[in-house]
C-alpha positions in Angstrom: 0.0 0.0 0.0 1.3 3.4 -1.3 0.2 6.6 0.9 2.4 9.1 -1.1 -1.0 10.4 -3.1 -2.3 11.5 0.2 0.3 13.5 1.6 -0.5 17.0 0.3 1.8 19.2 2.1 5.7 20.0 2.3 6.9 20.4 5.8 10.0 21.6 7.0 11.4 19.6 10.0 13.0 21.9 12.8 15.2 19.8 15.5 16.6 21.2 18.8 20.5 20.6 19.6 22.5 21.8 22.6 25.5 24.0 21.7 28.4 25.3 24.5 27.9 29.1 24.7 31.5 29.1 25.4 31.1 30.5 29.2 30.3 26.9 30.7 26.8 26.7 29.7 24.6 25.6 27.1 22.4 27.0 24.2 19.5 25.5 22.4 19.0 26.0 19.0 16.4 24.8 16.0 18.3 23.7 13.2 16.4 22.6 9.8 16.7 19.5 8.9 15.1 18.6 5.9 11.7 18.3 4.5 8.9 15.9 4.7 5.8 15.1 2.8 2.9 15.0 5.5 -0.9 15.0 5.2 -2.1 17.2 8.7 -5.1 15.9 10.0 -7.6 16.4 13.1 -7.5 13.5 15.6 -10.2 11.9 16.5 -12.1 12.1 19.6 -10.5 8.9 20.8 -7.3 9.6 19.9 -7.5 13.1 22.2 -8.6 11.5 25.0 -6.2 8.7 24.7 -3.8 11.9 24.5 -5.4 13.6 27.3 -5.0 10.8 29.5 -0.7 10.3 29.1 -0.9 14.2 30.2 -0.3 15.5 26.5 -2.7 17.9 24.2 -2.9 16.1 21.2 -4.4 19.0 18.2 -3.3 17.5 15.0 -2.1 14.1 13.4 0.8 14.6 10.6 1.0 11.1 8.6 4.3 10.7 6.6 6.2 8.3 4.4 7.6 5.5 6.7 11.1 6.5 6.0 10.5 9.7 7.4 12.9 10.9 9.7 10.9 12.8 12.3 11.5 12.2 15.8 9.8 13.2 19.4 10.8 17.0 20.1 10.7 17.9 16.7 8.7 21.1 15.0 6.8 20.3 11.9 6.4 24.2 10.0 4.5 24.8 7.0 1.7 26.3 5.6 2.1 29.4 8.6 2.1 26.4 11.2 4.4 25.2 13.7 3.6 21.6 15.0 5.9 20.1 17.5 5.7 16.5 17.7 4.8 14.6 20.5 5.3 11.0 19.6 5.7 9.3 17.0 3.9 5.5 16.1 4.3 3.4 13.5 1.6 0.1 12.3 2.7 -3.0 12.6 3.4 -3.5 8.5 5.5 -0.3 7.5 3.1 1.6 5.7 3.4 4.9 7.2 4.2 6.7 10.1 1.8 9.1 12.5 2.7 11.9 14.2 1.1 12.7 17.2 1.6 16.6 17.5 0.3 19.9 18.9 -0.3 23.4 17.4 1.8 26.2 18.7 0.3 29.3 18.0 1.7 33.2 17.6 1.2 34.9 20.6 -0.5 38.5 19.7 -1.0 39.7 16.5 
């Protein structure tokens, strides 16, 4: 089974590393990594409860190839939204993989 037909969208895939600030401490930066193919859905009610329940806000579901290399931590940006990801599953038979993320919004205007 071939999902590439369904994933509408380009996303750019933003990861965090840790960087000496060269006074004995750290910095975090987002660095790009690359980009994806995704399809950004709602998730269901189950699936935000299930969410809900592990302590995590679940607003969107971003399915990808399943070679995809998006990891936990992760921001997903495209399309004037940031998504950081908050897992990610896979089905048993590699078909695709989900990622469970949440929508950060601008603050102000």
């Amino acid at each position: 089974m071939d999902i590439t037909h369904l994933l509408n969208r380009r996303l750019e895939v933003w990861r965090s590393s840790r960087v000496p600030d060269g006074l004995g401490g750290w910095t975090t930066t987002k660095a790009l990594q690359g980009e994806v193919a995704g399809k950004v859905d709602q998730p269901s009610v189950r699936e935000r409860m299930l969410a809900a329940q592990a302590g995590s806000e679940q607003t969107h579901s971003v399915y990808l190839l399943p070679d995809a290399d998006v990891r936990r931590g992760d921001e997903l940006r495209g399309d004037a939204q940031v998504l950081r990801v908050l897992s990610v599953v896979e089905p048993s038979a590699p078909v695709y993989r989900k990622a469970e993320c949440q929508l950060i919004q601008k603050e102000g205007t």
